[in-house]
C-alpha positions in Angstrom: 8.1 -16.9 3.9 9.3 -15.4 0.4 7.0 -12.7 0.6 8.2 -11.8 4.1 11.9 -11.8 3.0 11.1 -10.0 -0.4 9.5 -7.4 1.6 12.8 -6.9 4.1 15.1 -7.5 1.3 13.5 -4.4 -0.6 14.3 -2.8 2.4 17.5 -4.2 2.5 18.1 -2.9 -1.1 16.5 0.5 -0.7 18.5 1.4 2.4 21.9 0.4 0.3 20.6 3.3 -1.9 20.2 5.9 0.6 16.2 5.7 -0.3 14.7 3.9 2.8 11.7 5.0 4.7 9.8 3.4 7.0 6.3 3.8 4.7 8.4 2.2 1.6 8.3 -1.2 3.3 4.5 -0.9 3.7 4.0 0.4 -0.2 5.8 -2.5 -1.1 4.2 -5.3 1.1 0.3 -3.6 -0.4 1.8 -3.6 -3.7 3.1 -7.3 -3.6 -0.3 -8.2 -2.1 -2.6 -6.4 -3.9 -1.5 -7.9 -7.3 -1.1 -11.2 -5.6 -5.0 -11.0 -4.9 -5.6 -10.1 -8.4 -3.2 -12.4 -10.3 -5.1 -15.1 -8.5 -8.6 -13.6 -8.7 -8.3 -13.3 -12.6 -6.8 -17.1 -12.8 -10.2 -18.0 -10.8 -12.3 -16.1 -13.1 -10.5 -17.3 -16.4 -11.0 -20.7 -15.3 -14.1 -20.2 -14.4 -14.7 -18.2 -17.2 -12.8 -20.8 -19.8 -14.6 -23.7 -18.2 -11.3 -25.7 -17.1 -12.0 -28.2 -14.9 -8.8 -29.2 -12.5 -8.3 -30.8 -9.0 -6.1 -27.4 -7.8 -8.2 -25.1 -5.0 -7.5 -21.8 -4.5 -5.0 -22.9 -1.9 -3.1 -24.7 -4.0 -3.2 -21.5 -7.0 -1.7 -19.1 -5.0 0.9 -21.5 -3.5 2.2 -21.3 -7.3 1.4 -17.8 -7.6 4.0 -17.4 -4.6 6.9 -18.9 -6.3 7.5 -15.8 -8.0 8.6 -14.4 -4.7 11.9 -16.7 -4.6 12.1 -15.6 -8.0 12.3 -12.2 -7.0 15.2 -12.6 -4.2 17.2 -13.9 -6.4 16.8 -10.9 -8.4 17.0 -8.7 -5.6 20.1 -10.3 -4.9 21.8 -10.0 -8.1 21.1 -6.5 -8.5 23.0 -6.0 -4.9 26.0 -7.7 -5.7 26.1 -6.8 -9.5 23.9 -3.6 -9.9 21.3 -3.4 -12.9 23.8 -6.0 -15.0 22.9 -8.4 -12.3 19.6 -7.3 -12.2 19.1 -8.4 -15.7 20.9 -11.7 -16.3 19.0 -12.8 -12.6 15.8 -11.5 -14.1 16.3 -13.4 -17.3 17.7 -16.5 -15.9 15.0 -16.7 -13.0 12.3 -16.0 -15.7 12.9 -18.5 -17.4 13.8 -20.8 -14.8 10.1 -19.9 -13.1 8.2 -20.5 -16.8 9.9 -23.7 -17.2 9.3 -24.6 -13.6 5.0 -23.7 -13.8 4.8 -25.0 -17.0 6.9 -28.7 -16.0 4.3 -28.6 -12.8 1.2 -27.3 -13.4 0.9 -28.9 -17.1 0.1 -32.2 -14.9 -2.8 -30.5 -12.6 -4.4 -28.3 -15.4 -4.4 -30.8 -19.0 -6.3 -33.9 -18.9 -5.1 -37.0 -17.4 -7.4 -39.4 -19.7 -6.9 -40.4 -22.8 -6.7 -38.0 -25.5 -9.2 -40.2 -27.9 -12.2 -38.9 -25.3 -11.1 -35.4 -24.4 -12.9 -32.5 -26.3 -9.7 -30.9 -28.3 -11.3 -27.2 -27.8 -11.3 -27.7 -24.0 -7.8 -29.0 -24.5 -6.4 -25.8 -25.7 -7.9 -23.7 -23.5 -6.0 -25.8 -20.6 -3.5 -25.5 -22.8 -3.9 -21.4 -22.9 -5.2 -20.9 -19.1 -0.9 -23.0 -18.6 1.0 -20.9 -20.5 -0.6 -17.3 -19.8 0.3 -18.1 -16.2 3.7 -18.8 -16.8 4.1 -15.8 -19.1 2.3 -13.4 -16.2 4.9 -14.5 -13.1 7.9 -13.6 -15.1 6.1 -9.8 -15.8 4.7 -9.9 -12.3 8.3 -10.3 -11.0 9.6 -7.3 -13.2 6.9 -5.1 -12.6 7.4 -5.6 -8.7 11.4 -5.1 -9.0 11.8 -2.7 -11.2 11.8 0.0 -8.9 14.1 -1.2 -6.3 17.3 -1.2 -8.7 18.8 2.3 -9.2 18.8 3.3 -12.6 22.0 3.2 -14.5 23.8 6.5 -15.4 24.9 7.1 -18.9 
């Protein structure tokens, strides 16, 4: 559903600026898929890669992956009301707010659950690493996907 109204909210946003076309609401629905499909194909392959072990499918990976999406309405939103000064202080608040909210949740699907006496410390950090590169990716994910859609502020 937040990909759906991402997509017409670009729209939305775009048509405020005198820039809509038909084909922009297409580019942006490939875009936003196309690097949803590889944000979580390289997650899959760095766990795999990495060896971390954790009861989250695929299913359940790009149910988090999605969350950047409300993210990004927000952001939309700000930069509507408020132009790019909205823009930014939305991006930074909901960047943060999105880190804090994958590291708070996933943190209990990817590190260990046992004792920390019989886990193997190496495999530890590397739970430890796969948790916060995904939290630092969403943030860049939701800039690199909005940037565009904000006009650009004359000096």
């Amino acid at each position: 559903m937040a990909f759906v109204t991402y997509i017409l909210l670009a729209g939305v946003v775009l048509g405020t600026q005198s820039r809509f076309s038909p084909e922009h609401l297409g580019l942006t629905a490939s875009t936003a898929f196309v690097w949803t499909v590889i944000e979580l194909v390289v997650l899959l392959l760095t766990m795999y890669i990495l060896n971390v072990s954790t009861d989250l499918k695929y299913l359940d990976m790009l149910a988090y992956c999605g969350y950047k999406y409300v993210g990004m309405i927000v952001i939309l939103l700000g930069g509507l009301a408020f132009q790019s000064t909205g823009y930014y202080i939305s991006m930074l608040w909901m960047a943060l707010s999105i880190a804090f909210f994958l590291v708070r949740s996933l943190r209990l699907a990817i590190l260990p659950h046992s004792d920390p006496s019989t886990v193997e410390r190496g495999n530890n950090k590397r739970r430890l690493y796969v948790l916060l590169v995904v939290a630092v990716v969403q943030p860049l994910l939701m800039w690199w996907l909005t940037r565009h859609l904000i006009a650009a502020v004359k000096l």
